[in-house]
C-alpha angles and dihedrals in degrees: 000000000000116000116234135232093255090048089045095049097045086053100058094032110121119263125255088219095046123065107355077063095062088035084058095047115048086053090040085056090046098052088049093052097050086046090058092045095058085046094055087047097042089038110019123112108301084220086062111144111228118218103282086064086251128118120289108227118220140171108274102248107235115259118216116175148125119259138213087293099050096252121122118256125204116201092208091075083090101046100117101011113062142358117255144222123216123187127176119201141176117283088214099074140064110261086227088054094052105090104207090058087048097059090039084057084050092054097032087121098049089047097050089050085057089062095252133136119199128213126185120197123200138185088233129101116259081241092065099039090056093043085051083061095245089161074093084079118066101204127071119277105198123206117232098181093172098037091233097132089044078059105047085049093055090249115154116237112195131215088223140005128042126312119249119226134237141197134204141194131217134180127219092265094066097258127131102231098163144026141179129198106211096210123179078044091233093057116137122257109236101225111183086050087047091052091040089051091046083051090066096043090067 
């Protein structure tokens, strides 16, 4: 028996599974990895190195939360008036025992001349920080119970183990121009370099 045209032509038809398939998913990947990529940009570290191997500038993310004394504390006060330091530290620790806060409480007054406000942020209650005794320090140590803000900073939270800090830099303008990692945690802070990098905030 003799096939006909119609029979022919179903057999060598191209499959629905075949190459409309193919055609679907390389746009399909593409579509994934540029969304990554916007992710890791949006999302990503706010101490990320851009590709010169420089700093990559961002908007400072708004900070709202209650201090040491259990009043909220907005970060946008100083928008306009004076740079800002924000370091993040472990909320397992007394503020007095995390050596980078210690040494920012030593040069309070240097750093104020400089025309800086500072501003710590911890994982514990405000209830906790004030019981530590954290009225030592005379700047606001704000409570981040949920590490949300840690988060929206690009700050790693990890499951164990102690929490690195960081610390970040932002001009008067609102914009991050500057981060550290203090990692090993108990790592100096380098303060001439730190009052020679608030100099050029201004």
């Amino acid at each position: 028996m003799t096939e006909t045209h119609d029979q022919l032509a179903k057999e060598y038809r191209p499959s629905l599974c075949g190459l409309p398939k193919i055609v679907w998913v390389i746009p399909a990947a593409a579509v994934l990895i540029v969304a990554a990529i916007v992710i890791r940009t949006t999302y990503g570290p706010l101490w990320q190195k851009d590709g010169s191997g420089g700093f990559q500038s961002r908007p400072a993310p708004e900070i709202v939360l209650l201090d040491q004394r259990k009043e909220r504390h907005r970060t946008a006060r100083y928008l306009g008036r004076r740079s800002l330091i924000v370091l993040f530290f472990d909320g397992q620790q007394q503020p007095e025992d995390v050596r980078q806060l210690a040494l920012l409480r030593d040069a309070y007054p240097q750093i104020r001349a400089a025309n800086t406000e500072i501003v710590a942020v911890s994982g514990a209650p405000s209830e906790t920080i004030a019981q530590w005794g954290g009225g030592s320090i005379p700047f606001p140590i704000l409570a981040d119970v949920d590490y949300a803000v840690h988060k929206q900073w690009g700050v790693s939270v990890p499951e164990t183990g102690p929490l690195v800090p960081v610390m970040f830099l932002v001009d008067i303008s609102g914009v991050i121009r500057d981060s550290l990692e203090f990692d090993p945690p108990d790592s100096p802070l380098d303060l001439p370099k730190l009052l020679d990098q608030l100099a050029r905030l201004q």
